[in-house]
C-alpha positions in Angstrom: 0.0 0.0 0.0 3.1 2.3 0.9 3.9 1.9 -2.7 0.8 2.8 -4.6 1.1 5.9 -1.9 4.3 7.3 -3.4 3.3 6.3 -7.0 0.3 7.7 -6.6 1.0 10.8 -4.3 3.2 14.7 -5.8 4.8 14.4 -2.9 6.1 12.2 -0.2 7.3 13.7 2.8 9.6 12.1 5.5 8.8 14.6 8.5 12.1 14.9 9.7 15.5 14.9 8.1 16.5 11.4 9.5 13.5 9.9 8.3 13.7 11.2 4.8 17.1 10.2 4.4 15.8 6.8 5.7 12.5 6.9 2.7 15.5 8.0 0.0 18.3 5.8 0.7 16.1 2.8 1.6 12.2 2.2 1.6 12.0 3.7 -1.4 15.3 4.0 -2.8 13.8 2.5 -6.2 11.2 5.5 -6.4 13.2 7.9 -5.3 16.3 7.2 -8.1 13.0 7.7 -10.6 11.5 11.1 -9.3 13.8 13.1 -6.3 12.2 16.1 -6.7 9.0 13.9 -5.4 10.8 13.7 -2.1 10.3 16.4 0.8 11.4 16.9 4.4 8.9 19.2 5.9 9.1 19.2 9.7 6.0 19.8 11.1 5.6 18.6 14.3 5.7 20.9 17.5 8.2 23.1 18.0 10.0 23.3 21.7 9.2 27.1 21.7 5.4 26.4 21.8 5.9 23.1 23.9 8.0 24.6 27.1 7.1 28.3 26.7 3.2 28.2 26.6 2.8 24.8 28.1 5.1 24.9 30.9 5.5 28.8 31.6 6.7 28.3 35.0 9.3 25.9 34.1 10.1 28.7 31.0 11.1 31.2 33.9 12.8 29.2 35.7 15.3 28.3 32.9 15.3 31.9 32.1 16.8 32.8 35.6 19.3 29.9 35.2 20.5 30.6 31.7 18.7 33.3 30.5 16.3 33.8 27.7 18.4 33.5 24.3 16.9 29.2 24.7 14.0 30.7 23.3 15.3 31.4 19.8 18.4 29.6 19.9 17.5 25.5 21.4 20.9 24.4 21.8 21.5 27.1 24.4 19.0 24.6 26.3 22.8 22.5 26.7 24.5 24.9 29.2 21.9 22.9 31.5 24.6 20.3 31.2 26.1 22.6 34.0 23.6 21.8 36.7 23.0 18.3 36.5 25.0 18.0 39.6 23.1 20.7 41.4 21.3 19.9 44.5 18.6 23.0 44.2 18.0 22.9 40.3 17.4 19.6 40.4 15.1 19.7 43.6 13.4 22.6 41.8 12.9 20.8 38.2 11.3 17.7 40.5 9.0 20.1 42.0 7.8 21.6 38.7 8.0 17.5 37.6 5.0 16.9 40.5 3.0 20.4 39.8 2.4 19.5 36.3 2.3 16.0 37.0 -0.7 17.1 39.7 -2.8 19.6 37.0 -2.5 17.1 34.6 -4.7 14.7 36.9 -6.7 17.6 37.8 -7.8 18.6 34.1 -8.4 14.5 33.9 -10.5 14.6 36.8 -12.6 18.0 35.5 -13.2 16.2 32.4 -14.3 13.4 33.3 -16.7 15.4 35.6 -18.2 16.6 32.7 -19.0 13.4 31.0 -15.2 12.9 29.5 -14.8 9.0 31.1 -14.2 6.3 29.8 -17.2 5.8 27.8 -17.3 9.2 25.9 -17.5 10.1 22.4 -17.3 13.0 20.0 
């Protein structure tokens, strides 16, 4: 069926560069030697901007008073954390965070379900 897909589709995209590589230089080598230009990488999953800064904005400061803000636009800034994974405090303070998120996680479970959102609900 993957076949027909890729005969069948303008494009095939791999998601991320690893994976297209993988599509290109293997699963589909054959169709890929006959159209390249066929063959994408279009990553478009979540980026970590929108992931830690508007889902976790607590944990966002907190990094930002460790290491500043420049993570936001730059991710592999995000490594001089490296530097505290022998401190005592950040680490108690990252658990903390761990268990507050953890704990409004269940709470949002437990206020859906309220309103009808168990285990036998549908859209």
């Amino acid at each position: 069926m993957a076949n027909l897909c890729v005969a069948g589709s303008h494009s095939v995209n791999g998601v991320s560069a690893l994976h297209s590589e993988i599509l290109k230089d293997t699963v589909f080598h054959d169709f890929y030697t006959i159209t390249p230009a066929k063959f994408t990488n279009v990553t478009n999953g979540i980026a970590f901007r929108r992931w830690l800064c508007q889902s976790n904005p607590q944990l966002t400061d907190y990094l930002t008073e460790l290491i500043g803000d420049d993570f936001i636009k730059h991710s592999d800034r995000l490594l001089t954390l490296r530097d505290y994974k022998d401190d005592p405090a950040v680490l108690d303070q990252l658990q903390k965070d761990q268990a507050r998120q953890q704990r409004a996680l269940c709470q949002g479970g437990e206020e859906a379900e309220r309103r009808g959102a168990g285990p036998g609900f549908h859209l």
